[in-house]
DSSP file (Angstrom, degrees, kcal/mol; ACC not computed):
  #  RESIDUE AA STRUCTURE BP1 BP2  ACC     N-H-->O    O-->H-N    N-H-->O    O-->H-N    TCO  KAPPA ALPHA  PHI   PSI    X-CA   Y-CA   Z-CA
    1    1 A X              0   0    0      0, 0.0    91,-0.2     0, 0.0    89,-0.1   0.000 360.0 360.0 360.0 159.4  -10.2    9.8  -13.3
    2    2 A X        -     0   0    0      2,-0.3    90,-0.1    87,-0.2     3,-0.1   0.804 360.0-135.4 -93.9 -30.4  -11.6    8.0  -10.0
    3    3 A X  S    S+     0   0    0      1,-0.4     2,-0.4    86,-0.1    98,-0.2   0.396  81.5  96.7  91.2  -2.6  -10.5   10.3   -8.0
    4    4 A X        -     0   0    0     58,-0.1    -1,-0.4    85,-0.1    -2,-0.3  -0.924  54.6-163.7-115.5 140.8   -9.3    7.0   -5.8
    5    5 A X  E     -A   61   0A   0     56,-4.5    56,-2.1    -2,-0.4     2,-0.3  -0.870  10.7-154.0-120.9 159.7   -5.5    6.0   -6.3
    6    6 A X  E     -AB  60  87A   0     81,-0.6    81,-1.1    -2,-0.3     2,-0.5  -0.960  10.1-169.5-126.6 160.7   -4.7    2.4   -5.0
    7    7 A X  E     -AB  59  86A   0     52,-0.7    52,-2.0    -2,-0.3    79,-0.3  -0.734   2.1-166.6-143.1  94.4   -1.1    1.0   -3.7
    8    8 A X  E     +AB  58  85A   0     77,-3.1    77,-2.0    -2,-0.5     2,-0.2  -0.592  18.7 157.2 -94.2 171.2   -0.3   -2.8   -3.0
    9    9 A X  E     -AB  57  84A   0     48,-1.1    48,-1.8    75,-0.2     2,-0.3  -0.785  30.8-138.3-159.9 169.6    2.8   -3.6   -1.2
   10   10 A X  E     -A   56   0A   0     73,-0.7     2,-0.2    46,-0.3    46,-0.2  -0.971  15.4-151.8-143.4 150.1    3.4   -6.8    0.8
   11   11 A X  E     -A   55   0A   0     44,-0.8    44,-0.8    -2,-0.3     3,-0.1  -0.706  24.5-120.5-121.4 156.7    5.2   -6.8    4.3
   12   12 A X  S    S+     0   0    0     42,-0.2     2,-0.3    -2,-0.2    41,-0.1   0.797  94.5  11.3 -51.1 -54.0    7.3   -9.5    6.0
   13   13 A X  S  > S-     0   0    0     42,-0.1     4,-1.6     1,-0.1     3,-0.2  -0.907  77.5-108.8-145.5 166.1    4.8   -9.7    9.2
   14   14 A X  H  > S+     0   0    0      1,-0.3     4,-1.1    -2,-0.3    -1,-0.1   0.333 119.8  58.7 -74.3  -9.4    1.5   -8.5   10.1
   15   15 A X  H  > S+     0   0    0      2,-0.1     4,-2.5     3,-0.1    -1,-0.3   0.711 105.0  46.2-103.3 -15.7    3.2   -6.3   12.4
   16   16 A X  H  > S+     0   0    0     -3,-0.2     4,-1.9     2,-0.2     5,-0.2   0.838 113.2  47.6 -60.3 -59.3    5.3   -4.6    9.7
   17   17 A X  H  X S+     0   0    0     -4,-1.6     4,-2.0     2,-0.2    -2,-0.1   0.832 116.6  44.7 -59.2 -38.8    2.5   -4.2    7.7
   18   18 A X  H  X S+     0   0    0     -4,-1.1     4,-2.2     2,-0.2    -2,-0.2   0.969 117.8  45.1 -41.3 -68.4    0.5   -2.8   11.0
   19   19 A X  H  X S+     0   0    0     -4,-2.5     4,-1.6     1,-0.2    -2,-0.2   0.810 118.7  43.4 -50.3 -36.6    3.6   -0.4   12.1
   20   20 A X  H  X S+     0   0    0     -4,-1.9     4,-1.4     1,-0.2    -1,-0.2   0.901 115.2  48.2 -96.3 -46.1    4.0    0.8    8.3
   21   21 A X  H  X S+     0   0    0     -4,-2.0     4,-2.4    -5,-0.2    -1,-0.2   0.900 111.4  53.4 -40.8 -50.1   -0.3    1.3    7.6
   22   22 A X  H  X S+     0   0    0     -4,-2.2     4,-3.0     1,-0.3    -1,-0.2   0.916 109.5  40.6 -80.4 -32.4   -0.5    3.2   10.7
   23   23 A X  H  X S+     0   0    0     -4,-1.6     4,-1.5     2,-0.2    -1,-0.3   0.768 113.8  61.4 -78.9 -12.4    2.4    6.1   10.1
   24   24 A X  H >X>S+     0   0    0     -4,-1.4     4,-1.5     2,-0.2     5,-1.5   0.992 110.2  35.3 -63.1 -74.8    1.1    6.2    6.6
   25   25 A X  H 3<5S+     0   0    0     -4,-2.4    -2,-0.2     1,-0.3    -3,-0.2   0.665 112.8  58.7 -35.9 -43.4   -2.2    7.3    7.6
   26   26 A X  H 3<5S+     0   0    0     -4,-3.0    -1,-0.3     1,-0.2    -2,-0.2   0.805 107.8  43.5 -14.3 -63.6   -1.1    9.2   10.1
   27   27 A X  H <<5S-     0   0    0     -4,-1.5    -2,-0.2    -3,-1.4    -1,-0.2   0.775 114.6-122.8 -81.4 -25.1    1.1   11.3    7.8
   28   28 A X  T  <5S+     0   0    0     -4,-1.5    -3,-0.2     2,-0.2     3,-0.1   0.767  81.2 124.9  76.9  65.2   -1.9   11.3    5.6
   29   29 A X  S   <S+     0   0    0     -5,-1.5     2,-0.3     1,-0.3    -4,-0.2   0.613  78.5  45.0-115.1 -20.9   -0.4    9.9    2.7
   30   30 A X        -     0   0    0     -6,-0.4    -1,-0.3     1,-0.1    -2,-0.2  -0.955  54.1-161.2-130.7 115.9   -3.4    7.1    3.1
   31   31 A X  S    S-     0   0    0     29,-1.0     2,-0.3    -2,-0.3    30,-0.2   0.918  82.2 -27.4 -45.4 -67.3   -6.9    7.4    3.8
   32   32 A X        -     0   0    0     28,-1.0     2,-0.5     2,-0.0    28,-0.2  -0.986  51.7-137.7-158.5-176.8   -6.8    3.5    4.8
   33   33 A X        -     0   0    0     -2,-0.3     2,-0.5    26,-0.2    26,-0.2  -0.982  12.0-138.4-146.8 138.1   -5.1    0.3    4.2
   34   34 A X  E     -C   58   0A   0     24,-2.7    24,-3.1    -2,-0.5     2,-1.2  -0.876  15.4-161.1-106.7 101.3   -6.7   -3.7    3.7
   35   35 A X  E     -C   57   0A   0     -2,-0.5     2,-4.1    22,-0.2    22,-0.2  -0.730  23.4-175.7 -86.4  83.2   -4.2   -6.0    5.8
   36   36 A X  E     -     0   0A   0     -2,-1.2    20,-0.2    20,-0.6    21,-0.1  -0.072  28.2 -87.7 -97.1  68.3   -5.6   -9.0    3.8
   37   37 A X  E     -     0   0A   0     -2,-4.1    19,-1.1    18,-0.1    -1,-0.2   0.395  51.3 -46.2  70.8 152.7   -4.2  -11.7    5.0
   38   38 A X  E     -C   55   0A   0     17,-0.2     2,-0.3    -3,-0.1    17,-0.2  -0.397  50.6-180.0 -68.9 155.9   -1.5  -13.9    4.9
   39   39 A X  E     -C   54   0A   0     15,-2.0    15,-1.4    -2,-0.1     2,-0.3  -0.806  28.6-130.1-150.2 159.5   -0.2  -15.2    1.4
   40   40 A X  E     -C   53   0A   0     -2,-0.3     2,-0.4    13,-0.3    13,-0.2  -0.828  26.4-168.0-118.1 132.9    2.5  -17.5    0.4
   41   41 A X  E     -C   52   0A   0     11,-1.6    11,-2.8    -2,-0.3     2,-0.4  -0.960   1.4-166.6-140.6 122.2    4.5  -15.6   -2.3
   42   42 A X  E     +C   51   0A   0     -2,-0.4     2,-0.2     9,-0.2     9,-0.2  -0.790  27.7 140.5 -99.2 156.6    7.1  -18.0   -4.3
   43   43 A X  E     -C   50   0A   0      7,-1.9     2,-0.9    -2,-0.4     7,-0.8  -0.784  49.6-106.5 173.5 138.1    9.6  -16.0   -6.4
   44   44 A X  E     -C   49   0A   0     -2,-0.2     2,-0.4     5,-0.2     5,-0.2  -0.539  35.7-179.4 -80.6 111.1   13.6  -16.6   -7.0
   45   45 A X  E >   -C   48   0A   0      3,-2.1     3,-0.8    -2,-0.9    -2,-0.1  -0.993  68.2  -9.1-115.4 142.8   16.0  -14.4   -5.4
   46   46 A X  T 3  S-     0   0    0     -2,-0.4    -1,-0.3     1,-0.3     2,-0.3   0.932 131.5 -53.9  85.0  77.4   19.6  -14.3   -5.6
   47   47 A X  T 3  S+     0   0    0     -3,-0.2     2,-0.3     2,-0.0    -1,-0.3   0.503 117.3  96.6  30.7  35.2   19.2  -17.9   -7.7
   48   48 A X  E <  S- C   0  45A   0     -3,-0.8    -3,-2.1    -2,-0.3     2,-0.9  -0.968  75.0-121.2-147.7 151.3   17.3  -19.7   -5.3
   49   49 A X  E     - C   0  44A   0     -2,-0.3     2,-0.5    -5,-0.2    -5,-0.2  -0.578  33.8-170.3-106.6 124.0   13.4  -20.3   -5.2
   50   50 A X  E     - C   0  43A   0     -2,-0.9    -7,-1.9    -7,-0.8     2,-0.7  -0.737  20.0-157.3-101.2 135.3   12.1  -19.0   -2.3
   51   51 A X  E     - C   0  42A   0     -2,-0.5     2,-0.3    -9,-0.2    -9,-0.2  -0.972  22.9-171.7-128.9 143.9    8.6  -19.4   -0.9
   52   52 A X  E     - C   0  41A   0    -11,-2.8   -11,-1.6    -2,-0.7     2,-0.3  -0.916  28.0-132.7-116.1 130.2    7.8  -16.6    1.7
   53   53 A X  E     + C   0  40A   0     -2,-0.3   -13,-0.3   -13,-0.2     2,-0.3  -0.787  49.6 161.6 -71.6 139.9    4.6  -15.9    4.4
   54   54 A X  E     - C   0  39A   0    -15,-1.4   -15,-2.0    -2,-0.3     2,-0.3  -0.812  38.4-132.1-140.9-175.1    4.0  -12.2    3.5
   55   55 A X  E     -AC  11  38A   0    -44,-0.8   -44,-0.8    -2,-0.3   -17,-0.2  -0.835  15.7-145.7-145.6  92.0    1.1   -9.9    4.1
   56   56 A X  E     -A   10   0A   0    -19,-1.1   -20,-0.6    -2,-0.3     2,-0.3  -0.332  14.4-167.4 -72.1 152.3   -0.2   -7.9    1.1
   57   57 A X  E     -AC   9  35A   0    -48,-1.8   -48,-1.1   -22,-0.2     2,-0.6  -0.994   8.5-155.0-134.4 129.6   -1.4   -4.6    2.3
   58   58 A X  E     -AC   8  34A   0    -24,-3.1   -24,-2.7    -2,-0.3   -50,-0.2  -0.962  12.2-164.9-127.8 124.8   -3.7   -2.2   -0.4
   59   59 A X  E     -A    7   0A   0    -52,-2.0   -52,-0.7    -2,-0.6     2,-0.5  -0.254   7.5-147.4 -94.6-179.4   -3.3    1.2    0.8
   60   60 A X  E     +A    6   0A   0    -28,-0.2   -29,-1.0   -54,-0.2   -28,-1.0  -0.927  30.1 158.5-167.4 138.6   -6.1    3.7   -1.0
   61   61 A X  E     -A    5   0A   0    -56,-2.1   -56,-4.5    -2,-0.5     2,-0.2  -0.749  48.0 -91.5-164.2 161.9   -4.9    7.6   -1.7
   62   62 A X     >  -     0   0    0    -58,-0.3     4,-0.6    -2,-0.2     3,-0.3  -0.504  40.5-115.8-102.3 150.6   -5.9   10.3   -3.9
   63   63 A X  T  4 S+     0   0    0     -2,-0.2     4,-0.2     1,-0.2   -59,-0.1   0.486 116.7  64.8 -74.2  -6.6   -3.9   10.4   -7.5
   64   64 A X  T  4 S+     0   0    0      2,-0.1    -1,-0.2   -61,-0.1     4,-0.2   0.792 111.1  28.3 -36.1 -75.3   -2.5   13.4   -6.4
   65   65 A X  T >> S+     0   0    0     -3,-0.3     4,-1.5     2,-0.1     3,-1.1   0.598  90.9 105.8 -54.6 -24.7   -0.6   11.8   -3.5
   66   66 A X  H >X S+     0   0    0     -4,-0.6     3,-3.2     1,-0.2     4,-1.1   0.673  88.6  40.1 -34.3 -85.7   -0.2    8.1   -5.3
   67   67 A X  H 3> S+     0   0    0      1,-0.4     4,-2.1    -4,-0.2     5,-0.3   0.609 117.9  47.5 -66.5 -41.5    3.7    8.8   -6.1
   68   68 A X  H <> S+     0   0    0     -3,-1.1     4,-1.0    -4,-0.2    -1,-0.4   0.791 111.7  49.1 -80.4 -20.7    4.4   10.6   -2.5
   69   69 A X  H <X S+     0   0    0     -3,-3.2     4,-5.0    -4,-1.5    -2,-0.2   0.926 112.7  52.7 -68.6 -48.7    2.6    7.7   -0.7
   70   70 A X  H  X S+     0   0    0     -4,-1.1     4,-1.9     2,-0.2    -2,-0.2   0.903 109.4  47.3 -44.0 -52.7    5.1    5.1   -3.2
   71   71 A X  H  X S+     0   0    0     -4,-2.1     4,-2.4     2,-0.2    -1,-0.2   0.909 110.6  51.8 -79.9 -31.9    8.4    6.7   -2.1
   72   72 A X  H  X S+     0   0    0     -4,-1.0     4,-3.2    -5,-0.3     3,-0.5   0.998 113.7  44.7 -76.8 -40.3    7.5    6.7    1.5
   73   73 A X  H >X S+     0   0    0     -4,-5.0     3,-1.7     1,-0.2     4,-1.3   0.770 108.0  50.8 -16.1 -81.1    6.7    3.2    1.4
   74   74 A X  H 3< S+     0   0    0     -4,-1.9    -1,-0.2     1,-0.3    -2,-0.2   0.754 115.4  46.3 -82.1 -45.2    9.4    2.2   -0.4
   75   75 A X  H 3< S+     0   0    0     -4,-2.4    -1,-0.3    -3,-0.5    -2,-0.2   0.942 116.3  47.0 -56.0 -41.4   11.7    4.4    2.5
   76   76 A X  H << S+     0   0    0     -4,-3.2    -2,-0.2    -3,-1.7    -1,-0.2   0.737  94.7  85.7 -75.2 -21.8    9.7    2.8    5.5
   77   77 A X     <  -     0   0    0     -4,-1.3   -66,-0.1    -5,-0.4   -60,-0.0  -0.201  69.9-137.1 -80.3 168.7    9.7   -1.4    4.4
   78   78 A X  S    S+     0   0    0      3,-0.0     2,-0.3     2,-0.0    -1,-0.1   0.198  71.2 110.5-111.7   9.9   12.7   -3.6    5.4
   79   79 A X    >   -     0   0    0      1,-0.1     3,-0.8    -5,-0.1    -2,-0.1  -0.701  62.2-146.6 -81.8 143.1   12.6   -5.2    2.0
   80   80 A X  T 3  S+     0   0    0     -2,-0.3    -1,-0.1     1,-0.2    -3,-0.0   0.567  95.5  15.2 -98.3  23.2   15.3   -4.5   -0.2
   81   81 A X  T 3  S-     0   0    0      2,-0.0    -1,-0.2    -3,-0.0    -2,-0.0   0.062  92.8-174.3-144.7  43.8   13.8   -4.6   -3.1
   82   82 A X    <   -     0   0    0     -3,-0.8    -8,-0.1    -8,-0.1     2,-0.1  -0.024  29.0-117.1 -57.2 130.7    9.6   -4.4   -2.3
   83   83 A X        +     0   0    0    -73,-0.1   -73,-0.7     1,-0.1     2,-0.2  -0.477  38.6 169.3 -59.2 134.7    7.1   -4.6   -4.4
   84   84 A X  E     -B    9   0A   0    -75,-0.2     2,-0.3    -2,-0.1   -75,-0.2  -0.737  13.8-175.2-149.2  95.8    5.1   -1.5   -4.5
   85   85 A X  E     -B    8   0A   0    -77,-2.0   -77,-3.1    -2,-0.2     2,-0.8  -0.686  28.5-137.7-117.2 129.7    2.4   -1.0   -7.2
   86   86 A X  E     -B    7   0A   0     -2,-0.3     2,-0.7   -79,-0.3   -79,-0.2  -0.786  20.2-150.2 -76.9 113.6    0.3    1.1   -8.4
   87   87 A X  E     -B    6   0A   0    -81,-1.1   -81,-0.6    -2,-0.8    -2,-0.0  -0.874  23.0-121.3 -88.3  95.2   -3.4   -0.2   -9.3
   88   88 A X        -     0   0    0     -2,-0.7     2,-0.3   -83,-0.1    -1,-0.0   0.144  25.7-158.3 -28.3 158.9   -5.4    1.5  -12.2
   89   89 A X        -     0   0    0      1,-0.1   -87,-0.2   -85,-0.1     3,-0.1  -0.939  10.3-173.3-149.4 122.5   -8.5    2.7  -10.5
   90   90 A X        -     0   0    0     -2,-0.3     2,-0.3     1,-0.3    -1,-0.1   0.720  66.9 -13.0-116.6 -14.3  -11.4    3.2  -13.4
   91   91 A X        -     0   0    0      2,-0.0    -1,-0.3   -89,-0.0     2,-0.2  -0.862  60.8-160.1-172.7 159.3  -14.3    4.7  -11.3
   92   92 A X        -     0   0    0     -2,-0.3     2,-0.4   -91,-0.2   -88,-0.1  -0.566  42.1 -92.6-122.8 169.1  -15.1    5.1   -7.4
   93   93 A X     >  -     0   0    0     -2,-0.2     4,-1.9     1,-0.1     3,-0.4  -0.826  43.6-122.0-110.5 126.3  -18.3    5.8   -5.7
   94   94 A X  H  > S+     0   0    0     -2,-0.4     4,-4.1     1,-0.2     5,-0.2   0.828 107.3  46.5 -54.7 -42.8  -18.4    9.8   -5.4
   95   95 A X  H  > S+     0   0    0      1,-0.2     4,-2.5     2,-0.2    -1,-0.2   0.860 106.7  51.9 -60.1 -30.7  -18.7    9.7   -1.6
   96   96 A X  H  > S+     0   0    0     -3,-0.4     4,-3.7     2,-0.2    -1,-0.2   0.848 112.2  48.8 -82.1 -34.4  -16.2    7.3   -0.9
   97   97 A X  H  X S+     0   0    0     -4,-1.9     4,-2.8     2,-0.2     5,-0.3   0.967 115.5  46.1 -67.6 -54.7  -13.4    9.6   -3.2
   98   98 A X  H  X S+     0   0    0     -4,-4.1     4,-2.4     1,-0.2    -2,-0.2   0.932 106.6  52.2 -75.8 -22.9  -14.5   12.6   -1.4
   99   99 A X  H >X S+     0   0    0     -4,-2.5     3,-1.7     2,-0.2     4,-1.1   0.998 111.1  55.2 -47.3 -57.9  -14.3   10.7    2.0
  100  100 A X  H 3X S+     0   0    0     -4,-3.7     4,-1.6     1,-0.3    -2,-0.2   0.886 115.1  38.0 -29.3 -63.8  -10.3    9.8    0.5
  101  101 A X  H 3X S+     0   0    0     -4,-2.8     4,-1.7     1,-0.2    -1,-0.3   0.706 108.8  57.9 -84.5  -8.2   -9.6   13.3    0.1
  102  102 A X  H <X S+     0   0    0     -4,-2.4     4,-1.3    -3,-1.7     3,-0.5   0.982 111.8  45.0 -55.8 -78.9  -11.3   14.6    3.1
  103  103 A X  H >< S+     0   0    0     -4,-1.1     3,-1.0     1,-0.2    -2,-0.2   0.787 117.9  46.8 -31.0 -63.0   -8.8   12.1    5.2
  104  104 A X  H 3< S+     0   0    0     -4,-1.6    -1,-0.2     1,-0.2    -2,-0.1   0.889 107.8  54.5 -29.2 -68.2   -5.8   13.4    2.9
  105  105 A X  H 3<        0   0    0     -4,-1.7    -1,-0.2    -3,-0.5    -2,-0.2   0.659 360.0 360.0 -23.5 -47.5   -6.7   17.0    3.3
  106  106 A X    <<        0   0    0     -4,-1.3    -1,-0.2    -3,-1.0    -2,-0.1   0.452 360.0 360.0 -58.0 360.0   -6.6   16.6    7.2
């Protein structure tokens, strides 16, 4: 184990994605979070094919937390149905994992 959990999500607006990063970290459910740009996401909802601006965000958490980081998402987004994923993590640079869990810890 990496010692690193990762968590994409995608948000509506860059300010959703902002508002939602910052109280994450805050609560320390996330060390930090990659606002990477805007994306076009097509995908059918409801029967109709939709193409969307969204703003993936990859949050980065101890495996420990992963699952309590997931639920708050999931409580805090305005989607009703968001994607919210967990990303296999196969090995971390030792510092950078103990930075994560310093930031958790806090």
């Amino acid at each position: 184990m990496s010692g690193v959990a990762l968590v994409y999500t995608l948000f509506g607006s860059a300010e959703a994605a902002d508002r939602v990063a910052r109280q994450l970290i805050a609560e320390r459910l996330a060390a930090c979070a990659n606002m990477l740009g805007a994306a076009t996401s097509l995908y059918e909802w409801n029967g109709v094919m939709e193409s969307t601006a969204e703003v993936p965000v990859l949050f980065k958490t101890t495996p420990s937390r992963r699952d309590a980081l997931m639920a708050r998402i999931a409580e805090l987004h305005d989607y009703e149905v968001p994607a919210i994923l967990a990303l296999p993590v196969e090995s971390a640079d030792l510092a950078y994992a103990k930075w994560v869990a310093e930031q958790i810890a806090k």
